[in-house]
C-alpha positions in Angstrom: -70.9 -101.0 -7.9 -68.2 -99.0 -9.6 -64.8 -101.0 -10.1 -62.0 -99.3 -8.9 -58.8 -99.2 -11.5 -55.9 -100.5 -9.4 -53.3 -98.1 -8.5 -55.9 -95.3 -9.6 -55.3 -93.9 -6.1 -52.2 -94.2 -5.6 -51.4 -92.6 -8.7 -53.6 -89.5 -8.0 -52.2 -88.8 -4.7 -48.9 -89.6 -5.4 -46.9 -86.3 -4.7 -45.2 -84.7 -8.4 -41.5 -84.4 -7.9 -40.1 -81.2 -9.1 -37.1 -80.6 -11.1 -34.5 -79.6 -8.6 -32.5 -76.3 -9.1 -29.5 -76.6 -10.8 -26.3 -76.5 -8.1 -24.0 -73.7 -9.0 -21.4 -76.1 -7.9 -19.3 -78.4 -9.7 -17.8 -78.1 -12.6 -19.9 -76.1 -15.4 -22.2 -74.5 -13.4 -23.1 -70.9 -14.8 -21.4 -68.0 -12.7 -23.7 -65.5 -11.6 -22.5 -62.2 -12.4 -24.4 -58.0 -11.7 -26.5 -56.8 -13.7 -25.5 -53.3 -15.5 -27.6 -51.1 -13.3 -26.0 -52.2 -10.0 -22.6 -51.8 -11.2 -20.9 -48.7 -9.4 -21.2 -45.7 -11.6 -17.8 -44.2 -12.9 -17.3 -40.4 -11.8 -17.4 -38.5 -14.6 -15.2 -35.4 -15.4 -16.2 -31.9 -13.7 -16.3 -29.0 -16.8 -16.9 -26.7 -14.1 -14.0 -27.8 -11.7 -11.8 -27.5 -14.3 -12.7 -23.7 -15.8 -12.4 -22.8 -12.1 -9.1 -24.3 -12.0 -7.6 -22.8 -15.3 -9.2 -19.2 -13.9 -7.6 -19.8 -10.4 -4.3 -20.6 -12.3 -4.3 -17.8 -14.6 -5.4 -15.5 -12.0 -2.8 -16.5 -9.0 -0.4 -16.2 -11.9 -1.5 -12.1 -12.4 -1.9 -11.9 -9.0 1.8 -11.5 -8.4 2.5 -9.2 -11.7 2.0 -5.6 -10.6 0.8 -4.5 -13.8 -2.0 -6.8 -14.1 -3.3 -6.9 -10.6 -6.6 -5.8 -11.8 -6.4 -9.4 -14.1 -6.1 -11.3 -11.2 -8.6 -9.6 -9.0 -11.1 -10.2 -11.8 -10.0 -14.1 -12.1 -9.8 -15.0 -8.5 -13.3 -14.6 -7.1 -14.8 -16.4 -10.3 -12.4 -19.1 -9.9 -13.7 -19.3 -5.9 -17.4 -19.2 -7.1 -16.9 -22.0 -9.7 -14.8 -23.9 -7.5 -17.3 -23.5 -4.7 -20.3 -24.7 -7.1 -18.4 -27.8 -8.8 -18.0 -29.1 -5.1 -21.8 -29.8 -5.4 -22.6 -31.3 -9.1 -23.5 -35.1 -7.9 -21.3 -37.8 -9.2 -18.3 -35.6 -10.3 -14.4 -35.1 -9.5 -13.8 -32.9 -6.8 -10.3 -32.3 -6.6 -10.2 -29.7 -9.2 -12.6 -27.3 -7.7 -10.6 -27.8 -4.3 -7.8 -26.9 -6.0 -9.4 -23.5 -7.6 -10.2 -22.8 -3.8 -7.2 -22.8 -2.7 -5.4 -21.3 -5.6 -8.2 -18.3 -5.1 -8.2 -17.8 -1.5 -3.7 -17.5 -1.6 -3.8 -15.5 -4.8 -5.7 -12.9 -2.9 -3.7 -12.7 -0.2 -0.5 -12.8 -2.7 -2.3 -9.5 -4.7 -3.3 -7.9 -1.8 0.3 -7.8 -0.6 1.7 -7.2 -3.6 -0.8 -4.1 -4.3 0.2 -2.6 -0.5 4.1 -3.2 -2.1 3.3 -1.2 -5.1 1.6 1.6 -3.4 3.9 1.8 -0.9 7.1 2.4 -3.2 5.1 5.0 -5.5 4.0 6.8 -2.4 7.7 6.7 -1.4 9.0 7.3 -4.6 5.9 10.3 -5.2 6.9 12.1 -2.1 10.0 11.8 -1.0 11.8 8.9 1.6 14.8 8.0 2.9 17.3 9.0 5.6 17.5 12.7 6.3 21.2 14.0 6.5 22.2 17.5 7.7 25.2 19.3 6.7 25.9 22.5 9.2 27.4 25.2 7.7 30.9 26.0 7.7 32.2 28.9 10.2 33.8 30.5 7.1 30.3 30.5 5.2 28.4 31.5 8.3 30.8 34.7 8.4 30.3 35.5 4.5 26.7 34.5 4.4 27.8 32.3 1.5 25.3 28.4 1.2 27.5 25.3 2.7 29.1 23.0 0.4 28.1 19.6 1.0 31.1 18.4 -0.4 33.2 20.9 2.1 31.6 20.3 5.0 31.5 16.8 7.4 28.0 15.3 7.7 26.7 16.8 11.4 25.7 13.7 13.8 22.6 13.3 13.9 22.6 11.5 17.9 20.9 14.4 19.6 21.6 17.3 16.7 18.4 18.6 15.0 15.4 17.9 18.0 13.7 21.1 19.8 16.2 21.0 22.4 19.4 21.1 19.8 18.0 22.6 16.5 20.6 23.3 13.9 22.0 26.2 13.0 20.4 28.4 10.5 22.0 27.7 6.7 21.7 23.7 6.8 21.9 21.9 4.5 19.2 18.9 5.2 18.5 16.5 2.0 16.5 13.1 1.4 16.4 11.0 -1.4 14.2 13.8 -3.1 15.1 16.8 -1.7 16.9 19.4 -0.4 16.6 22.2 1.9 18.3 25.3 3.1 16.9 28.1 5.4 18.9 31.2 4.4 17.3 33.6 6.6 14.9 34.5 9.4 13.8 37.7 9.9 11.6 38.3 13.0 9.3 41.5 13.6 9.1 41.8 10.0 5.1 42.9 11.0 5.9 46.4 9.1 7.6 44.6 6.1 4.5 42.4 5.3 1.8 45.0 6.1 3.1 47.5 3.5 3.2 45.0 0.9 -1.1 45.0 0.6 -3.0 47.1 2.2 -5.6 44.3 2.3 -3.0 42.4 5.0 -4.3 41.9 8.4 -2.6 42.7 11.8 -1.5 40.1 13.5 -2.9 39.8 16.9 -2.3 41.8 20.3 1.1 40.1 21.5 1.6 38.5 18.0 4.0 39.5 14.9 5.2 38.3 11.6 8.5 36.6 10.9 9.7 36.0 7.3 11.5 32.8 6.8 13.3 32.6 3.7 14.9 29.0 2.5 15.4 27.2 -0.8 14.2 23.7 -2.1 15.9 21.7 -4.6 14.5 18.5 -6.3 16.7 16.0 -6.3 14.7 12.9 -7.6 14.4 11.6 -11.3 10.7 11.4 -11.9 10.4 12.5 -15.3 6.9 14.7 -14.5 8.7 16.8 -11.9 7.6 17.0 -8.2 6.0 20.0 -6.4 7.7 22.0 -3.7 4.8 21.7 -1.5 5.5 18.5 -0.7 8.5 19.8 1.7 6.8 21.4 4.5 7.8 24.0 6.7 6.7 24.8 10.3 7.1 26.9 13.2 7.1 25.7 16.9 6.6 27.9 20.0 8.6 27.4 22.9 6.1 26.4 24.3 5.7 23.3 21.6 2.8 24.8 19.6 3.1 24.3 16.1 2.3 26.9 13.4 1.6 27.0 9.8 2.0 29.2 7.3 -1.0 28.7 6.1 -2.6 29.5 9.1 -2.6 33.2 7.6 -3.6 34.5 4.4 -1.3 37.6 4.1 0.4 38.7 0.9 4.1 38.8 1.6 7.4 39.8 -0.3 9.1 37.3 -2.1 6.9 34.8 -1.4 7.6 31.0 -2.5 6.3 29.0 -5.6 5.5 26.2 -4.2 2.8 25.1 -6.7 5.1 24.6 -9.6 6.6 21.7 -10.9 10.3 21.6 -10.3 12.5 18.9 -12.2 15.7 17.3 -11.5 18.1 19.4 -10.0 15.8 22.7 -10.2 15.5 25.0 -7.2 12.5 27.2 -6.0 13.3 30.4 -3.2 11.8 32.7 -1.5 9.8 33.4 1.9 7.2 32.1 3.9 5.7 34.0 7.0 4.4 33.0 10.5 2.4 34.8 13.3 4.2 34.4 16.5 4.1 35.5 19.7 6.0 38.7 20.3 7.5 37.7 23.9 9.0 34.4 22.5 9.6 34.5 18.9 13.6 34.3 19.3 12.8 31.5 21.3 11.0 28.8 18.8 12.8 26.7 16.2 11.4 25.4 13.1 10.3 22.2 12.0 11.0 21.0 8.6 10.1 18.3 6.7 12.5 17.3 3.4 9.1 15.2 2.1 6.3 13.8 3.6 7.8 10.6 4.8 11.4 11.9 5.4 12.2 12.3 9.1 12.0 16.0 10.4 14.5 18.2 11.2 14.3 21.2 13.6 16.6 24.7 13.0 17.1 27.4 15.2 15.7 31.0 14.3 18.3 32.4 15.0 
């Protein structure tokens, strides 16, 4: 009979007591601090934010100088790409491609407007602009056939003076920034005159003839490459309010205009122009001229 060993039992089914965990209060208890890869990541610094801000800087900036609009234009849309594309890179600053956005998209508008600017005053400058003025003729220089004087004569309202209904007398003088203008003369049924001057001259139609108009244009602007007479236009309008050019015929005429040479400051080109008219009514028209191609028109009597 096996002997049992007091307290043999007791001692192998007495329960172990485990260590318990250390409180992490009180005084001297360890503090319990992140571990590096679940601290919040710093953003770091956008190299392609920041070349699309310099270029939307740099290209606002030439935007708004007329001589370097092409700069600009170049800069803009590569800032607004590069701004666009920074917005995306994970985990970097934003603000700077934001910025190159905006700076792109108002930079455009700013060369866009300052490109129609530009074009605009060349075009003006180019072709003429400006209010048109009208001197009428003195009676003394209507008597002697002598030109009015600007300086002699009083500046002609222009209220109702110089439309279809009230043309101005032939021998005004009418002048824009760029030009001026004097018809001297209108000769109607001149048919005869310009069909002996080429035998290769066409008739005018059944009920039609050929007036000569002669006038003189003066350049009064300073560009330093000259302008062309042809930018002053000359027309004829029916009574009946049909306009007609001079270039509507091809005929070779006496005296005829240069109007394709370069005339500088203060230079003056003369000589005629002819229309085909009708017969009945020719007395009756008036004609229609233009002192450059964005001056306002003027309308003299033909007779």
């Amino acid at each position: 009979m096996t002997s049992e060993i007091p307290g043999e039992d007791s001692q192998r089914f007495q329960p172990q007591h485990q260590q318990p965990f250390p409180s992490n209060s009180g005084p001297g208890a360890p503090t319990q601090t992140l571990s590096p890869d679940r601290e919040k990541p710093k953003k770091q610094s956008n190299v392609v934010g920041l070349i699309a801000l310099i270029a939307g800087v740099l290209g606002f900036i030439f935007a708004c100088i007329p001589g370097a609009l092409i700069v600009g234009w170049i800069l803009l849309p590569i800032a607004f790409i590069l701004g666009l594309v920074s917005l995306f890179l994970k985990d970097r600053s934003k603000w700077m491609g934001i910025t190159a956005l905006i700076l792109s998209v108002v930079g455009t508008i700013v060369g866009v407007i300052v490109f129609l600017t530009v074009v605009t005053t060349s075009f003006e400058e180019s072709f003429g602009s400006g209010d048109t003025t009208v001197v009428a003729p003195s009676d003394e220089a209507v008597a002697d056939g002598s030109a009015p004087s600007a300086e002699a004569d009083e500046e002609a309202p222009a209220s109702d003076e110089g439309t279809r209904a009230n043309p101005y007398p032939i021998g005004s003088t009418i002048e824009s920034d760029d030009w001026r203008i004097v018809v001297n003369s209108v000769t109607l049924a001149s048919t005869d005159a310009v069909l002996g001057e080429s035998e290769f001259n066409e008739p005018p139609a059944e009920g039609s003839e050929y007036i000569l108009v002669n006038y003189s244009t003066t350049y009064l602007g300073d560009d330093p490459n000259g302008q062309l007479p042809a930018f002053v236009s000359l027309e004829y309008v029916t009574a009946d309010g049909t306009t007609i050019n001079s270039f509507d015929n091809f005929a070779m005429i006496p005296e005829p205009i240069d109007s394709s040479s370069t005339l500088y400051t203060d230079a003056t080109a003369s000589g005629n122009v002819a229309f085909v008219v009708p017969s009945a009514s020719a007395a009756q028209g008036v004609l229609a001229v233009n002192p450059g191609m964005l001056a306002d028109k003027v309308f003299i009597a033909v007779q």
